[in-house]
C-alpha positions as a Python dict, from the first residue, in 0.01 Angstrom:
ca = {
    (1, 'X'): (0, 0, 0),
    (2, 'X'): (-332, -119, -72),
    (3, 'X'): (-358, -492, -226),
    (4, 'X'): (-496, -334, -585),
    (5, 'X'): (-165, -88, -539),
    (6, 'X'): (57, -445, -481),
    (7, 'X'): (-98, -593, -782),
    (8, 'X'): (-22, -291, -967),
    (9, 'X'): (320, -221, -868),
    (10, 'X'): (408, -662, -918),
    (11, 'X'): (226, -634, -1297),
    (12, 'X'): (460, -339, -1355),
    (13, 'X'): (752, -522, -1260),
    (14, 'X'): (634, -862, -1468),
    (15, 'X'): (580, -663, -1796),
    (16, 'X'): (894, -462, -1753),
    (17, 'X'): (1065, -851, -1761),
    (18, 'X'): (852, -939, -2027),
    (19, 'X'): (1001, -608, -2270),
    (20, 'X'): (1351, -790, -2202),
    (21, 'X'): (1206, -1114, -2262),
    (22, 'X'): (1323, -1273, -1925),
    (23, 'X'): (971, -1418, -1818),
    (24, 'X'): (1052, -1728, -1573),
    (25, 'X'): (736, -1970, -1496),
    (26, 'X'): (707, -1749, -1185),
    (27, 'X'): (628, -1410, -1353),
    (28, 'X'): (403, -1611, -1648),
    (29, 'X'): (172, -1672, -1396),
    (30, 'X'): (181, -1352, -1229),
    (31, 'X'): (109, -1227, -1565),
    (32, 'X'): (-145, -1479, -1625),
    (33, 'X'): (-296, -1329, -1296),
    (34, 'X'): (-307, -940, -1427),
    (35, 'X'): (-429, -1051, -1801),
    (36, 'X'): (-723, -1254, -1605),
    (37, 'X'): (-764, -972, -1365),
    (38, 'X'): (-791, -765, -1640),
    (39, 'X'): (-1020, -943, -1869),
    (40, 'X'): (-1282, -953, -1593),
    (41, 'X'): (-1264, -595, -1457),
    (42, 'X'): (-1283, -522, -1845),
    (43, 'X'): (-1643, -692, -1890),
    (44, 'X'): (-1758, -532, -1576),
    (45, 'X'): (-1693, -221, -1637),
    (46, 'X'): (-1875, -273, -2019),
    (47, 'X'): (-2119, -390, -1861),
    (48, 'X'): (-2171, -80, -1586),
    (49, 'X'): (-2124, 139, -1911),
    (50, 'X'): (-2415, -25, -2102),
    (51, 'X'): (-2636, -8, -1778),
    (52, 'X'): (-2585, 340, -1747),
    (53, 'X'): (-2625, 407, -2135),
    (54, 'X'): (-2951, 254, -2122),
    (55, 'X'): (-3048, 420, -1763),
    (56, 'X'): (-2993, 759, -1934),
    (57, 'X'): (-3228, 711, -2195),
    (58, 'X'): (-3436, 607, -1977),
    (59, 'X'): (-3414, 925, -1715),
    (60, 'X'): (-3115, 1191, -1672),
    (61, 'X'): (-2845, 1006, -1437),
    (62, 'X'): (-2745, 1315, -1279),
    (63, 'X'): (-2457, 1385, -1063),
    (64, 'X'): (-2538, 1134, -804),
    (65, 'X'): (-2582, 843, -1075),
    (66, 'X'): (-2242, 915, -1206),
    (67, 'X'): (-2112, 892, -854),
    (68, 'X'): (-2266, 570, -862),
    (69, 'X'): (-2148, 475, -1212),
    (70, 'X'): (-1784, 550, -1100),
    (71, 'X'): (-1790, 351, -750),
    (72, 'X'): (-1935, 59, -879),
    (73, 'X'): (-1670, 66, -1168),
    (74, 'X'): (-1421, 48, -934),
    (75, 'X'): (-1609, -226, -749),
    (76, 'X'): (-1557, -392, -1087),
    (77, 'X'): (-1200, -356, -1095),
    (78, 'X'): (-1144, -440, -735),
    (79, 'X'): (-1356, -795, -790),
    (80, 'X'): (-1149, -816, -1086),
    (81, 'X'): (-876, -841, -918),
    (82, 'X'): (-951, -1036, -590),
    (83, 'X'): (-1117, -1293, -882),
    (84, 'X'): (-823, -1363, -1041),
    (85, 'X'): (-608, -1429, -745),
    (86, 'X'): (-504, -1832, -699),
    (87, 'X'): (-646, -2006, -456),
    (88, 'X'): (-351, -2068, -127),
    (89, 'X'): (-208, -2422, -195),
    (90, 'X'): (-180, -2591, 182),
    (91, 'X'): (137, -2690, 233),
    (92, 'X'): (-9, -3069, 326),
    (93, 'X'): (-163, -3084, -49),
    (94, 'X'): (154, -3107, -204),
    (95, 'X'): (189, -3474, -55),
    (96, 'X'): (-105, -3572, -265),
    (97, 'X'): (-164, -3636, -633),
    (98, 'X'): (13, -3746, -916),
    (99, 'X'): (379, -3696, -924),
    (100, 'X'): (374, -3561, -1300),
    (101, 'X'): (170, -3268, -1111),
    (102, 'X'): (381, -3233, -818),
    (103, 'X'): (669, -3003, -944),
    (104, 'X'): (411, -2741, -1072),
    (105, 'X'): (204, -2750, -725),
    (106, 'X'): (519, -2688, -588),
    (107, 'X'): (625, -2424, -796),
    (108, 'X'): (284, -2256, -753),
    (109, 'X'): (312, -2288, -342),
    (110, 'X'): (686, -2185, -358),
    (111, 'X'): (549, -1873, -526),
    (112, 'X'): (299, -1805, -293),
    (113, 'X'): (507, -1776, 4),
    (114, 'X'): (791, -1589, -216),
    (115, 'X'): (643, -1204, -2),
    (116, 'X'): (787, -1417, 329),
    (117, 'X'): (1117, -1474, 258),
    (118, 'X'): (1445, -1214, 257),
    (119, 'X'): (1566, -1091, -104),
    (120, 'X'): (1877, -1371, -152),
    (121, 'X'): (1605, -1651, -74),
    (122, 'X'): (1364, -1496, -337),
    (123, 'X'): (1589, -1513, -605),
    (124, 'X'): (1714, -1890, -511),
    (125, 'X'): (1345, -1976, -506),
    (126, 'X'): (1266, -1839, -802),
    (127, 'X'): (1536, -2028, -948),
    (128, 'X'): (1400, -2352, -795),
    (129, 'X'): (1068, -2236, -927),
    (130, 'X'): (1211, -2249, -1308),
    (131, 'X'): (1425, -2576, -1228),
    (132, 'X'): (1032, -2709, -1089),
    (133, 'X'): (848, -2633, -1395),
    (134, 'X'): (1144, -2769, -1649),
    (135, 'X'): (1164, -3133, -1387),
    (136, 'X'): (791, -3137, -1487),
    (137, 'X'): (773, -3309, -1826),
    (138, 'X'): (1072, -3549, -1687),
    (139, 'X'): (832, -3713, -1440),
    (140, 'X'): (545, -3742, -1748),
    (141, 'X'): (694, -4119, -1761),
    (142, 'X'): (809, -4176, -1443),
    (143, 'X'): (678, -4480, -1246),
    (144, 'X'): (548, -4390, -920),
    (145, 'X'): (671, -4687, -779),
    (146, 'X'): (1025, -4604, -847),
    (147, 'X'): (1231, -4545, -549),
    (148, 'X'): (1425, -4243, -747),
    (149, 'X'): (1030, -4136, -784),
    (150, 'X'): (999, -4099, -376),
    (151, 'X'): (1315, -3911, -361),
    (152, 'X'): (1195, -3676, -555),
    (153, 'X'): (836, -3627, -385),
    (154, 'X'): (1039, -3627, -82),
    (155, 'X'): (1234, -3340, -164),
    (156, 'X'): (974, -3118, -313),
    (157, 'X'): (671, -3184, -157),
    (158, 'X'): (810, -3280, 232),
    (159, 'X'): (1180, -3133, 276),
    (160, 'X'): (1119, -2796, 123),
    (161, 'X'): (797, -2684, 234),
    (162, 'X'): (894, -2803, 595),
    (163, 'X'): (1241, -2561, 544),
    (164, 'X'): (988, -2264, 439),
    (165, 'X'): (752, -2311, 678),
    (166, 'X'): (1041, -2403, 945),
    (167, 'X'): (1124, -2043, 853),
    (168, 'X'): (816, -1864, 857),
    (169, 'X'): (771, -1992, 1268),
    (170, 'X'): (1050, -1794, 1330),
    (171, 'X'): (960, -1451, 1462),
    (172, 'X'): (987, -1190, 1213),
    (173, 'X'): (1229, -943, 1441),
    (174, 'X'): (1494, -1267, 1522),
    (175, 'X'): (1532, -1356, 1186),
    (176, 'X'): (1846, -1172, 1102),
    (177, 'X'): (1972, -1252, 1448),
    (178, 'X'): (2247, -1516, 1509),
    (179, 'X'): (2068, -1824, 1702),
    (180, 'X'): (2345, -2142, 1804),
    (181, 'X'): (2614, -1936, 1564),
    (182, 'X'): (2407, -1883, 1246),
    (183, 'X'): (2096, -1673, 1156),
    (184, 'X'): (1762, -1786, 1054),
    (185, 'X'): (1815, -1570, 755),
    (186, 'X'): (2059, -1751, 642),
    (187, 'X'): (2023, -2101, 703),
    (188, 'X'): (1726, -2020, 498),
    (189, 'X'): (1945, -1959, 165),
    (190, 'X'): (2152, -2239, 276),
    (191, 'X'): (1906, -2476, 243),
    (192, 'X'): (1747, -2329, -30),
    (193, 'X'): (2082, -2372, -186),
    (194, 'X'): (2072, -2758, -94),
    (195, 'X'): (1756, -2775, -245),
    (196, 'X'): (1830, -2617, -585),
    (197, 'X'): (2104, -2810, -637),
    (198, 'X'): (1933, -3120, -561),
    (199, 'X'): (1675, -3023, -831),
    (200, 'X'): (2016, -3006, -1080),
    (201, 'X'): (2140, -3365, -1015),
    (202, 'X'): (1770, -3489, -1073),
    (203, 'X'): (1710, -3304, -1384),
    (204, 'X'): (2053, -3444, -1493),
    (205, 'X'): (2005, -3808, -1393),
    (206, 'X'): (1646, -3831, -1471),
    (207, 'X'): (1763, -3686, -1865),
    (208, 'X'): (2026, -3954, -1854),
    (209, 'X'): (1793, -4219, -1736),
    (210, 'X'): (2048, -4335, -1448),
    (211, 'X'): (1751, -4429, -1202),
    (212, 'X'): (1905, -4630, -996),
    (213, 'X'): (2196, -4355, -871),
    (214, 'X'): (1934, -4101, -844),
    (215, 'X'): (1742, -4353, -616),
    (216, 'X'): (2078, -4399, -361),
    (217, 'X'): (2286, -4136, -364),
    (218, 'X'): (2046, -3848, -302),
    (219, 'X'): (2192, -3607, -43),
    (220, 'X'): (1909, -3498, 152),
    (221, 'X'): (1829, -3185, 284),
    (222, 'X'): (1988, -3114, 624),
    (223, 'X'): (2003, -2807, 772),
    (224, 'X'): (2307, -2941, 1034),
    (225, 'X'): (2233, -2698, 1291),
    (226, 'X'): (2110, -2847, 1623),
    (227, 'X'): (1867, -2664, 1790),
    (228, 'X'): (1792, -2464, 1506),
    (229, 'X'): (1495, -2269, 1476),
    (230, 'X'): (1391, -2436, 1141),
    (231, 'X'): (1419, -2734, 1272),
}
């Protein structure tokens, strides 16, 4: 499957959700992505049109110029779409900027490694992708120098990138395989599991103001698995 097919086949799927109204912060942006994609292969092709109107009254076009009206049409669509596509986030940039910011970067990185993981993991981060993007407006007043304010940037921008990317070292034939008694596979969703229900008890303690708890009683991501290959 080509990368125009991919884009394609993943716009069909987002406005299929968006008939049943079920559009997470996930699928907005991948439908932010096709409408963009869209709008630009849209004026490019306008604009091959009007070129070629005006080069026909100018001389016939023949069968050759329509070959070349059609190819660079599609060149239009094609830029389109490589145009619209975001930028990769590096995992490192997530340690820096504000901290209002962070749970969106996050979201948007999560997202972008979303083709590497195994089906159960997509769906538990695309839950922690919604559970990102409603933390978001929580942190809006948040003091950086809170200590409840590092436990967060801890877990989002240090404990689960490092469990994705912990993940992605693993070959892709030994992931399913049992290593010290459990498979990469799924420690993955185990942590992942960690991870979104971490994201719970902050939403809930930072919408009840209780700071201080949410400051020393995190539970923080361990994978408890020596030797693991996340590790």
């Amino acid at each position: 499957m080509t990368g125009v097919d991919e884009t394609l086949a993943r716009a069909g799927e987002v406005l299929e959700r968006a008939r049943r109204r079920e559009i997470d912060p996930p699928a907005r942006r991948q439908l932010a992505r096709v409408r963009r994609a869209a709008k630009i292969s849209a004026i490019g092709v306008a604009a091959i049109l009007i070129a070629a109107f005006v080069w026909g009254l100018v001389s016939p076009i023949g069968a050759t110029g329509v070959m070349i009206v059609a190819l660079a049409m599609l060149a239009a669509v094609a830029l389109g779409v490589m145009i619209s596509r975001e930028p990769e986030i590096p995992a490192a940039a997530l340690k820096q900027g504000d901290l209002k910011a962070l749970p969106d970067r996050t979201a948007r990185w999560l997202d972008q490694q979303r083709a590497l993981l195994p089906a159960p993991a997509q769906r538990l981060a695309d839950g922690i992708g919604v559970k990102l993007q409603a933390l978001s407006p929580q942190l809006a007043t948040l003091d950086e120098r809170e200590p409840a304010a590092s436990e967060i940037r801890r877990l989002i921008a240090d404990e689960l990138p490092e469990l994705v990317k912990g993940y992605g070292r693993v070959p892709a034939a030994r992931r399913r395989e049992s290593i010290d008694g459990l498979a990469p596979d799924k420690q993955l969703v185990d942590g992942l599991t960690v991870v979104d229900g971490e994201l719970s008890r902050m939403s809930e303690q930072l919408a009840r103001g209780d700071l201080e708890r949410l400051a020393t009683q995190g539970k923080y991501l361990e994978l408890k698995y020596q030797g693991d290959p996340l590790g």
